[in-house]
BAFI-3210 file (N, C-alpha, C; in Angstrom, 3 decimals, decimal comma, padded with zeros to 6 digits):
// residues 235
n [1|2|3|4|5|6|7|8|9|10|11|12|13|14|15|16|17|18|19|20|21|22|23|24|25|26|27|28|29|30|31|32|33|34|35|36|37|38|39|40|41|42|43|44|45|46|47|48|49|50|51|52|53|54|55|56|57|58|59|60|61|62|63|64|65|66|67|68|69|70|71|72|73|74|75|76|77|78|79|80|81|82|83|84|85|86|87|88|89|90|91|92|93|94|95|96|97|98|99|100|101|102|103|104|105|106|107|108|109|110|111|112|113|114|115|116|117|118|119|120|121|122|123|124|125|126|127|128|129|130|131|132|133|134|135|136|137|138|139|140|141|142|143|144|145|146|147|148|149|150|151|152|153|154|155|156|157|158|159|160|161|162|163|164|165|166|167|168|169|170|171|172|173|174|175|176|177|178|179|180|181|182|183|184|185|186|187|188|189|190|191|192|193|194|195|196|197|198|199|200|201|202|203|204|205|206|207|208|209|210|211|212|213|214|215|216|217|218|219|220|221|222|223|224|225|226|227|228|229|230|231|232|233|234|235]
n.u [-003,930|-000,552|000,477|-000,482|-001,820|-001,016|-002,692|-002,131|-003,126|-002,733|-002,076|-001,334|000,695|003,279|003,747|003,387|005,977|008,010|008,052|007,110|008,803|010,767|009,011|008,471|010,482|010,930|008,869|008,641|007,036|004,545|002,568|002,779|000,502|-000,044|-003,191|-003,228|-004,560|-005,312|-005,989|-006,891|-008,992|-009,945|-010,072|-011,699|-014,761|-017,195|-016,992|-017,167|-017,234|-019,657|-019,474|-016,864|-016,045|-017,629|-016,712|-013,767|-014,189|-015,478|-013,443|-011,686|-013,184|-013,321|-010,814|-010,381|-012,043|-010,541|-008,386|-008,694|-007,802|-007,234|-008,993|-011,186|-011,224|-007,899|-006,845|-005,199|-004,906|-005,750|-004,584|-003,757|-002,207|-001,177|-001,049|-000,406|-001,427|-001,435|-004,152|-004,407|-003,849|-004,632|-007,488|-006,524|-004,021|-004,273|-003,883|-005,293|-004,442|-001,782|-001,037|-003,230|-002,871|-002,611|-000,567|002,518|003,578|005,427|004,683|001,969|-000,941|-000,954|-003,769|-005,845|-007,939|-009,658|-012,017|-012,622|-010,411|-010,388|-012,948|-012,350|-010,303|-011,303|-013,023|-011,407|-009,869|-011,416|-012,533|-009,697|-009,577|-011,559|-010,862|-008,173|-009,035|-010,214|-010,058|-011,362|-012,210|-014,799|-015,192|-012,611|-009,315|-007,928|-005,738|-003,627|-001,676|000,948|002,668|004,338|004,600|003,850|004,847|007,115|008,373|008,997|010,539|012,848|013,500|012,388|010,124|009,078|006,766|006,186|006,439|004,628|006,882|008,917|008,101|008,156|011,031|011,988|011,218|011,902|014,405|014,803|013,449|015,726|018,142|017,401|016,978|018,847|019,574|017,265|017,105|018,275|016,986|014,369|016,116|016,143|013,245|013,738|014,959|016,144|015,082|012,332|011,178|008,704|007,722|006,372|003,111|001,002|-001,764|-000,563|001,126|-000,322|-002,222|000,033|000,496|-001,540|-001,587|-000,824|000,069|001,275|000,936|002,169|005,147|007,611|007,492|007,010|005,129|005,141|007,382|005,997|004,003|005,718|006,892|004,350|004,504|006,015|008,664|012,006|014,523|016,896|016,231|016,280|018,774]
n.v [019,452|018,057|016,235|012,593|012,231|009,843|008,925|008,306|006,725|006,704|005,358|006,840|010,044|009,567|007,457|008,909|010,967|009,310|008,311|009,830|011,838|009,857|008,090|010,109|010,977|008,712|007,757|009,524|010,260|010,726|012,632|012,532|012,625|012,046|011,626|011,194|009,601|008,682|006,427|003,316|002,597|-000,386|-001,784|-000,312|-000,879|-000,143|-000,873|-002,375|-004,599|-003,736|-000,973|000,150|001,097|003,110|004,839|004,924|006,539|008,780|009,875|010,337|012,140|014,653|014,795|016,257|018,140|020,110|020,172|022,496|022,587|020,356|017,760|015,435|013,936|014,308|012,304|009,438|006,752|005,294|004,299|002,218|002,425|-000,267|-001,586|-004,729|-005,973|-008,240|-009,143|-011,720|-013,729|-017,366|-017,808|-019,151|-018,654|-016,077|-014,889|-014,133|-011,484|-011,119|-008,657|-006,364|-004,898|-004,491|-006,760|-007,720|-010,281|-012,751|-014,900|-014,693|-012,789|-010,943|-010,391|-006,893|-007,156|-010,100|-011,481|-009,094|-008,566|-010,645|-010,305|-007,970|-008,711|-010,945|-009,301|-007,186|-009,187|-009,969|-007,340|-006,572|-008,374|-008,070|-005,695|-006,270|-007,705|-006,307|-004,473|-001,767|001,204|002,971|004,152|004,679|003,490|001,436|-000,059|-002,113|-002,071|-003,564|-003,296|-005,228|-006,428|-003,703|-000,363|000,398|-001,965|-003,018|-001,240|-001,177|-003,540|-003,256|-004,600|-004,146|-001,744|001,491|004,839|007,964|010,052|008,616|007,030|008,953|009,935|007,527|007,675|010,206|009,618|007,567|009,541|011,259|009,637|008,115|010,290|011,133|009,850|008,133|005,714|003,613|003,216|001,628|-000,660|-001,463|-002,572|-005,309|-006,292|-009,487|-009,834|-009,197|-008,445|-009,818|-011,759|-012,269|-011,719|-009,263|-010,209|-012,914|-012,061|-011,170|-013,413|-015,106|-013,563|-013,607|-016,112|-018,761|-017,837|-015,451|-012,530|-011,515|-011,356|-010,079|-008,915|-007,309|-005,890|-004,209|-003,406|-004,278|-002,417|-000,468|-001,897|-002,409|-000,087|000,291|000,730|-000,633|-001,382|-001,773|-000,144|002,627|002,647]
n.w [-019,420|-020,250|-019,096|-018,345|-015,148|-011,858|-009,967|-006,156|-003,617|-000,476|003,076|005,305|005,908|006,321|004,302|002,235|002,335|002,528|-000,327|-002,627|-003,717|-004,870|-006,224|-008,169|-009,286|-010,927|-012,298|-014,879|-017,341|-016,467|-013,969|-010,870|-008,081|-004,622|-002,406|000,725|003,359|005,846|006,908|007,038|004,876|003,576|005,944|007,551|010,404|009,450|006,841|003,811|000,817|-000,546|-000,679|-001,175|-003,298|-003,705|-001,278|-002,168|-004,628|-003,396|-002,105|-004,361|-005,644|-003,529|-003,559|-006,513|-005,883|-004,399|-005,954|-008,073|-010,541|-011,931|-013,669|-014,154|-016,494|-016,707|-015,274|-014,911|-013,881|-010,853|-008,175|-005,732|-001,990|000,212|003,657|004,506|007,124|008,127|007,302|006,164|007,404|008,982|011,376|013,451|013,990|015,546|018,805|021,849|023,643|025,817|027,164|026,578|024,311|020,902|019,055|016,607|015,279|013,685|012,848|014,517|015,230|018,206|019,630|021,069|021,150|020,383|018,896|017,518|016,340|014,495|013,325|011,741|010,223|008,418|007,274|005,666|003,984|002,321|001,392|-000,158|-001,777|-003,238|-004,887|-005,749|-007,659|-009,643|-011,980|-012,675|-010,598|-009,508|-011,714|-012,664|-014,305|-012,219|-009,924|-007,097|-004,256|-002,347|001,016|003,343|006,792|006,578|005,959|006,898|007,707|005,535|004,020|005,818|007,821|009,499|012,288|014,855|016,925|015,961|016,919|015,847|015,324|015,206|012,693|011,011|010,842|009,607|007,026|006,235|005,912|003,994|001,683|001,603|000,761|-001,796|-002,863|-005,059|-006,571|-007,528|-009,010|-007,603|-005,698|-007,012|-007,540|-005,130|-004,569|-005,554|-004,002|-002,570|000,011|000,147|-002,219|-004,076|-006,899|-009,850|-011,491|-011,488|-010,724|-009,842|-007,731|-005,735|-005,181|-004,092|-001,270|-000,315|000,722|003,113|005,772|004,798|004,981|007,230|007,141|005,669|003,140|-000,452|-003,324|-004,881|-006,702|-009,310|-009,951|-011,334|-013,080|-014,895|-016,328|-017,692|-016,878|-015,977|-013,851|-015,935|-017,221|-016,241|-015,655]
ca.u [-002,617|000,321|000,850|-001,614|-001,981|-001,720|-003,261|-002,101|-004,029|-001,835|-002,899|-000,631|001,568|004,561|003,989|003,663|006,807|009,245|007,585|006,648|009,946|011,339|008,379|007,914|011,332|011,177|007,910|008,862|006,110|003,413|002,604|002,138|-000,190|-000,681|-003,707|-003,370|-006,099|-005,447|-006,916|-006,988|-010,246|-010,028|-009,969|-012,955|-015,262|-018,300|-016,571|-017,738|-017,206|-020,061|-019,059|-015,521|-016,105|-017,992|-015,347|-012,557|-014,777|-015,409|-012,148|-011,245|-014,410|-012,783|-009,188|-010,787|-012,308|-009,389|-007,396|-009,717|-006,672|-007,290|-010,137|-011,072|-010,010|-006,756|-006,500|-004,637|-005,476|-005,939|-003,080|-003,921|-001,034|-001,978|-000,294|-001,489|-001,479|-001,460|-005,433|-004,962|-003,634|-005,647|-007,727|-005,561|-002,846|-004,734|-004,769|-005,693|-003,188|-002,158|-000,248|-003,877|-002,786|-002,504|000,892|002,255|004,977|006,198|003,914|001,058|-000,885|-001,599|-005,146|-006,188|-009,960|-009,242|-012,747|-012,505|-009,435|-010,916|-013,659|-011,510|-009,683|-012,222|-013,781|-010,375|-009,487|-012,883|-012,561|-009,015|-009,690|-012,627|-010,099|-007,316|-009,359|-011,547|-009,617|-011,598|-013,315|-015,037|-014,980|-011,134|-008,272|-007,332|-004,408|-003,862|-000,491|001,044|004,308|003,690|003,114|003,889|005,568|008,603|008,725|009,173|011,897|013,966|012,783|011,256|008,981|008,370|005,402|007,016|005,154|004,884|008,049|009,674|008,212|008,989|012,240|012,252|010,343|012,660|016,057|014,349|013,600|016,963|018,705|017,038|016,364|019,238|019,461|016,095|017,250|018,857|015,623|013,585|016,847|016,131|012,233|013,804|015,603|015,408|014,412|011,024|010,719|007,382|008,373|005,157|002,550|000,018|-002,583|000,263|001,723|-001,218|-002,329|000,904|000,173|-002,876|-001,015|-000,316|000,186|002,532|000,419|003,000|006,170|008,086|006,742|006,148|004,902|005,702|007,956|004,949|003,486|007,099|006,652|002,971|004,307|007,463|010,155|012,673|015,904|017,686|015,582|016,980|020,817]
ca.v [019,104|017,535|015,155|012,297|011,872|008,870|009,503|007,261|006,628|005,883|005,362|008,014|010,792|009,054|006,920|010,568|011,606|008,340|007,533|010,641|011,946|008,847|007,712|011,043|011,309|007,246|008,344|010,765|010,522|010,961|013,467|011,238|012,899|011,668|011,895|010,674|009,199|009,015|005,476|002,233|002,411|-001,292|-002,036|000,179|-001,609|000,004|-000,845|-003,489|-005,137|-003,397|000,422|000,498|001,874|004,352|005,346|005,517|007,721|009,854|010,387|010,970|013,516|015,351|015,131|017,285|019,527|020,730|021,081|022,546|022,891|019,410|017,761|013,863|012,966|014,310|011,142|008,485|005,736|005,535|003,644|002,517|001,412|-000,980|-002,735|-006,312|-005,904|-009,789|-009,866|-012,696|-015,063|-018,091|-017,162|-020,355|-017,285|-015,041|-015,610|-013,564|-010,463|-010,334|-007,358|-005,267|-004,409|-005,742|-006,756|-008,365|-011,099|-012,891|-016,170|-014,642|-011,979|-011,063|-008,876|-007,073|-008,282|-011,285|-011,327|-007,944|-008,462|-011,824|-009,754|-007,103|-009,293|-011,347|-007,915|-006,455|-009,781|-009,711|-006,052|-006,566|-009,396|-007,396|-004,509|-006,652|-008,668|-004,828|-003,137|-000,205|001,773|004,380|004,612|005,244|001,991|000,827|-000,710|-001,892|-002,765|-003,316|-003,527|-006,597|-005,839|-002,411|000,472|000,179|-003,618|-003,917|-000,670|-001,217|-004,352|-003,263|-004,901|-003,723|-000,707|002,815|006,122|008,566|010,509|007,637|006,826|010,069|009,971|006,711|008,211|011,440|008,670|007,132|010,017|011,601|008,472|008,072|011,661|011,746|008,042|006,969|004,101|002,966|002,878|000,697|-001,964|-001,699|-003,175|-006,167|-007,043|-010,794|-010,311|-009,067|-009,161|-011,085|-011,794|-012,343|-011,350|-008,499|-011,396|-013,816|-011,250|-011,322|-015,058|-015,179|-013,069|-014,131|-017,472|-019,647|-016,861|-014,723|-011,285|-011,437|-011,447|-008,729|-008,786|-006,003|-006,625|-002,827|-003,378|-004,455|-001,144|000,404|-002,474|-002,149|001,159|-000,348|000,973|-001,603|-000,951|-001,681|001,616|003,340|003,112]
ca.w [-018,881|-020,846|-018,883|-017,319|-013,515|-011,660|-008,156|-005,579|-002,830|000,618|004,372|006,125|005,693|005,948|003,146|000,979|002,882|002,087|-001,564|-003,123|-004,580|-005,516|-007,252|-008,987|-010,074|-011,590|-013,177|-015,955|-018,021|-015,631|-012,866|-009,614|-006,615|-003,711|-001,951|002,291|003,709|007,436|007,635|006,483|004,530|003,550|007,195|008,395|010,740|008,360|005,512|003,117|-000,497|-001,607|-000,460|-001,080|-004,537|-003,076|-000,416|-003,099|-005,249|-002,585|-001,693|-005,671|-005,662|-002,518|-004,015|-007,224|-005,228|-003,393|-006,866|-009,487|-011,910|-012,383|-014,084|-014,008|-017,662|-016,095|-014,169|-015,765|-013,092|-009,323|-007,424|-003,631|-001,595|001,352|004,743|004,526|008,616|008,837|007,217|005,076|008,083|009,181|012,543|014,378|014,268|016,150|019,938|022,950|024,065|027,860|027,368|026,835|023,185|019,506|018,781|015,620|015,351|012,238|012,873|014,781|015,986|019,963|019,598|022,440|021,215|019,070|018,074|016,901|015,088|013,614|012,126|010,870|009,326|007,457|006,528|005,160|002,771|001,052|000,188|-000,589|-002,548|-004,308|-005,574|-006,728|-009,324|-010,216|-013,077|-012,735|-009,564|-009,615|-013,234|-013,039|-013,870|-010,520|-009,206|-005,694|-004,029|-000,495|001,945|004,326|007,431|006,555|005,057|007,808|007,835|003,877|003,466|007,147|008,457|011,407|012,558|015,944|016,874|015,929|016,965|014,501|014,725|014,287|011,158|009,956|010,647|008,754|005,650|006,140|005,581|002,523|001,102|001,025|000,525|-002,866|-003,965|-006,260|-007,268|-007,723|-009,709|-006,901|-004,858|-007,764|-007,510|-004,129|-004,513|-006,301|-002,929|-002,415|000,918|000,400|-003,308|-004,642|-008,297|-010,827|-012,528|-010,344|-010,070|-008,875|-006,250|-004,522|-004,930|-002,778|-000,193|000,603|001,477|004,508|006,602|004,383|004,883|008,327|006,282|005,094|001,663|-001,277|-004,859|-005,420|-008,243|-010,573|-010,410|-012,242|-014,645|-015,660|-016,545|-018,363|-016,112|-015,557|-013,495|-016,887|-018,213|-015,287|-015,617]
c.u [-001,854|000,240|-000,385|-001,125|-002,383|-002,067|-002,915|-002,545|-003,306|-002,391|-002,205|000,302|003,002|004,871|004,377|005,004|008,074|008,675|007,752|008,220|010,684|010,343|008,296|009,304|011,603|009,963|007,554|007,575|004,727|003,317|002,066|001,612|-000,794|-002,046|-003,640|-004,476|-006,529|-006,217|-006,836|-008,431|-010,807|-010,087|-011,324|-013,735|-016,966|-018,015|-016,665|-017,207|-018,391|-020,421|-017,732|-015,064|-016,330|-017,110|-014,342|-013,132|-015,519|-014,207|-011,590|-012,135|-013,628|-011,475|-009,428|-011,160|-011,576|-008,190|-008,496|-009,351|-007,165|-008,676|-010,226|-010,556|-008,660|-005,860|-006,110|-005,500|-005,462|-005,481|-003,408|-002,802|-001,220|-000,922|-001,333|-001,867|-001,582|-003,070|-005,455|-004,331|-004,873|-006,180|-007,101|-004,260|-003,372|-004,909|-004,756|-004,356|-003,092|-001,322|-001,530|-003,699|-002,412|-000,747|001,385|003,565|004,648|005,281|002,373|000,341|-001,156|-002,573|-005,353|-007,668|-009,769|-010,543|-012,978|-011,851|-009,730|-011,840|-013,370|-010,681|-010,319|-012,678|-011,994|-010,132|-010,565|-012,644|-011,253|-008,735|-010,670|-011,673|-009,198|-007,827|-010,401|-010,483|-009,997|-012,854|-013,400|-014,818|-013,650|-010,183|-007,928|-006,634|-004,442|-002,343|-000,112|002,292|003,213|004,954|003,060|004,816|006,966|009,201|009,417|010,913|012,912|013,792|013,031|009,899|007,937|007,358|006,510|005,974|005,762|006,177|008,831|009,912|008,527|010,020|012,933|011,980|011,301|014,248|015,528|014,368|015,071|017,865|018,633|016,825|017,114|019,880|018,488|016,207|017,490|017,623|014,565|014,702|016,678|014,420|012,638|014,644|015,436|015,224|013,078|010,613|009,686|007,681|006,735|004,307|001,566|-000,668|-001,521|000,953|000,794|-001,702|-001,229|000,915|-000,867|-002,850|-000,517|000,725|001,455|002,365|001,202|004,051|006,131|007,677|006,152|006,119|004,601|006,329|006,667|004,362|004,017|006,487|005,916|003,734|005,251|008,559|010,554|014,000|017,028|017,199|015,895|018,096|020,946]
c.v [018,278|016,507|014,062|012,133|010,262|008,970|007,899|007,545|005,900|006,143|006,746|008,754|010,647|008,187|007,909|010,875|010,804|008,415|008,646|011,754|011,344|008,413|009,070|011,045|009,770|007,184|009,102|011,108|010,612|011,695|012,614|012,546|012,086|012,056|010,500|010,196|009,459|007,846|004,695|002,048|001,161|-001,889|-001,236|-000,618|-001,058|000,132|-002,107|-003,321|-003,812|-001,737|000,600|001,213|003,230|005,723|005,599|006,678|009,108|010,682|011,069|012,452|014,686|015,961|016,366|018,768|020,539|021,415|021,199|022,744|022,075|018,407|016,093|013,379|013,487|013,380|009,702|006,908|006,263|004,178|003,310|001,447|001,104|-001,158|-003,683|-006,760|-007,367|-010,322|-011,343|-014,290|-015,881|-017,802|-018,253|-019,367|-016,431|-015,481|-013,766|-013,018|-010,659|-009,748|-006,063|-004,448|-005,472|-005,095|-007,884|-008,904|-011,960|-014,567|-015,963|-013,403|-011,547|-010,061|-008,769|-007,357|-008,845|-011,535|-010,221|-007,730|-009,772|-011,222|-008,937|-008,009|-010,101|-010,282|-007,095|-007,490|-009,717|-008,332|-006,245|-007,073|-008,909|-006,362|-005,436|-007,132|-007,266|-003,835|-001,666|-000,204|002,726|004,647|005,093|003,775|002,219|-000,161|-000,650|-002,598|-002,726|-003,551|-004,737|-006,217|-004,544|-001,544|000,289|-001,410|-003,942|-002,741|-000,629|-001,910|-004,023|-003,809|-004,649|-002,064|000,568|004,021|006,629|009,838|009,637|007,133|008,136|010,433|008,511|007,124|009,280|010,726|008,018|008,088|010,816|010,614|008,105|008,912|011,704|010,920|007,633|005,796|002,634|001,922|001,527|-000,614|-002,236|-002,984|-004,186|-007,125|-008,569|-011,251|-010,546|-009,217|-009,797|-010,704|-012,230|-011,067|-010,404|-009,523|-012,076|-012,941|-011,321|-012,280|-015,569|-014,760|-013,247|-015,476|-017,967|-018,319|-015,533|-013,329|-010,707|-011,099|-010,397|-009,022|-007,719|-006,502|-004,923|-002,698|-003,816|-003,255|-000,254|-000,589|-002,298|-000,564|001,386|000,320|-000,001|-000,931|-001,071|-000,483|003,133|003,842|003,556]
c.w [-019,911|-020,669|-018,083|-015,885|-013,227|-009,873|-007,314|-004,390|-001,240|002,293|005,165|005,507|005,608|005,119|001,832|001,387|002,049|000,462|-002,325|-004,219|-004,988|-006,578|-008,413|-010,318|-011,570|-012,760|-013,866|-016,528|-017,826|-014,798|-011,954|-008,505|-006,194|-002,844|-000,283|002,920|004,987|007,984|006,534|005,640|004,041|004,329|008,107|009,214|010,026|006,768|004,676|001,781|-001,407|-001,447|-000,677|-002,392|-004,655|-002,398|-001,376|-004,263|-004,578|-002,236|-003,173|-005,876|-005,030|-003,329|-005,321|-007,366|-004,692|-004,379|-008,098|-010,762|-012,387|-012,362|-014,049|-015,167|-017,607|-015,755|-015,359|-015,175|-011,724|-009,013|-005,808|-003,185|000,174|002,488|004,439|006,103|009,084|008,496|006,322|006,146|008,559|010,741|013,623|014,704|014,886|017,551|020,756|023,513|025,489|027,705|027,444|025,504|022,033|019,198|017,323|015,668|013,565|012,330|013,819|015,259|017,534|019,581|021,105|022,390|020,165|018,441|017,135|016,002|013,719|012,391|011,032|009,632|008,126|006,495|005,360|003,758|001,745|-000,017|-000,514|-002,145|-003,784|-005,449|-006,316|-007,743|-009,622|-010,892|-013,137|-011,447|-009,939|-010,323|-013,273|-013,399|-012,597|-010,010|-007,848|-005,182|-002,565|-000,268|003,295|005,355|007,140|005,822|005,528|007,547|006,358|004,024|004,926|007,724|009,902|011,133|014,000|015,653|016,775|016,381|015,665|013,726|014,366|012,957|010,289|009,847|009,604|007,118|005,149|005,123|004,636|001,418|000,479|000,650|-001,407|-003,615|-005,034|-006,977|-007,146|-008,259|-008,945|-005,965|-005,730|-007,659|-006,191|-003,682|-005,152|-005,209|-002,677|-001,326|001,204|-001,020|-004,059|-006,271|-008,965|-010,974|-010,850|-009,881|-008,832|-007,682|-005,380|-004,150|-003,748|-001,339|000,972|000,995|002,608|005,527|006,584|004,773|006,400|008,007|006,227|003,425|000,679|-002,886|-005,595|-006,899|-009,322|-010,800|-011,132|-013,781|-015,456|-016,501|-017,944|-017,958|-015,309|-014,733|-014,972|-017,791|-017,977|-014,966|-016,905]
res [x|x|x|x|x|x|x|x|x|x|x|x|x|x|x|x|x|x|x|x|x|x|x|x|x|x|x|x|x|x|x|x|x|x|x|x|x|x|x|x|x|x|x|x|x|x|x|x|x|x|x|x|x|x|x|x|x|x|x|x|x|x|x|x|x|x|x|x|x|x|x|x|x|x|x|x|x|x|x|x|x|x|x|x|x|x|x|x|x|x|x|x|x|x|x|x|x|x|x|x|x|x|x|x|x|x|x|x|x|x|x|x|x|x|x|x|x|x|x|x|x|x|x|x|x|x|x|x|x|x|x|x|x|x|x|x|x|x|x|x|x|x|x|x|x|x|x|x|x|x|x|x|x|x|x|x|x|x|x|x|x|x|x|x|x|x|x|x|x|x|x|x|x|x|x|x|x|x|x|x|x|x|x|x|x|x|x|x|x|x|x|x|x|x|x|x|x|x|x|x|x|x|x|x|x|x|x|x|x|x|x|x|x|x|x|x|x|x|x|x|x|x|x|x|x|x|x|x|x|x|x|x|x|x|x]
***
């Protein structure tokens, strides 16, 4: 192949839906595929620190299999793009739902099993915490990035529960919005509502702070930079 691949690695289909032609078009000199997951795999409740290497090299294995055009020194890096779902808050933020479901507000969450979500949550920052400081999984470079609480919350602040046409009608209005100004879309991750400004380390040192992983928050734009696409590279 000409060009390298950088495989990004996203929880649902509507992250491929909104992202996927904006990033492609902002990313000239690379071929970007997505591969969907259909699940939080940093969030699993059999998912651990010391399988999550595993799990992402399974999933890269799979993704190979399915295109046999493409070969592993193909692969430039491997890209995973997260929700921070509120794991990095302190468990004094977590109380007991009486609605019968998990609900998420901007200072706490309601679980409908707060021990359940306690554990999840412990279990999610560890691995999280394992990937961001791990340059390379699965024998590939590896990058890891997120929208706080979510993909909706960071590009339309919503923050309330959407089903899933919803989000695809959100993903649907991103994508055309940006298809034929991508530039527009990268000045758009520099917003200073959600914004996180530093270094990859320091974006996430932040996040994982005093109960920011609630926040609308994305540290998105570092993944253009690493790459050296600036909005001034763009116009």
């Amino acid at each position: 192949m000409t060009k390298k691949i950088i495989l990004l690695l996203v929880e649902g289909p509507t992250d491929e839906d909104a992202l996927a032609l904006v990033y492609s078009k902002l990313v000239r000199e690379h071929d970007l595929e997505f591969d969907v997951l259909h699940t939080d795999i940093t969030a699993g409740e059999d998912m651990t620190v010391k399988y999550i290497a595993d799990r992402i090299q399974t999933e890269v294995a799979e993704y190979l299999r399915k295109h046999p055009y493409i070969v592993k020194e193909d692969i430039l890096k491997v890209v995973q793009i997260i929700d921070t779902d509120g794991a990095f808050i302190p468990t004094s933020q977590i109380r007991q739902s009486d609605t019968g479901k998990t609900e998420y507000f901007d200072t706490y969450i309601a679980a409908k099993n707060k021990d359940r979500l306690i554990r999840r949550n412990i279990s999610k920052r560890r691995i999280v915490y394992h990937l961001m400081k791990s340059e390379e999984v699965a024998d590939f470079p590896y990058e890891i990035y997120y929208f706080s609480r979510n993909l909706e919350h960071v590009l339309h602040d919503i923050s309330e529960d959407l089903d899933d046409d919803e989000k695809e009608d959100l993903a649907y209005e991103i994508a055309m919005r940006y298809k034929d100004h991508p530039e527009e879309f990268l000045q758009f991750l520099y917003d200073d509502a959600f914004h996180v400004p530093g270094t990859y380390g320091e974006t996430w040192e932040f996040i994982m702070e005093d109960g920011k992983s609630l926040g609308r928050y994305s540290n998105m734009a570092v993944f253009f930079e690493r790459l050296g696409i600036t909005v001034e590279e763009t116009e």
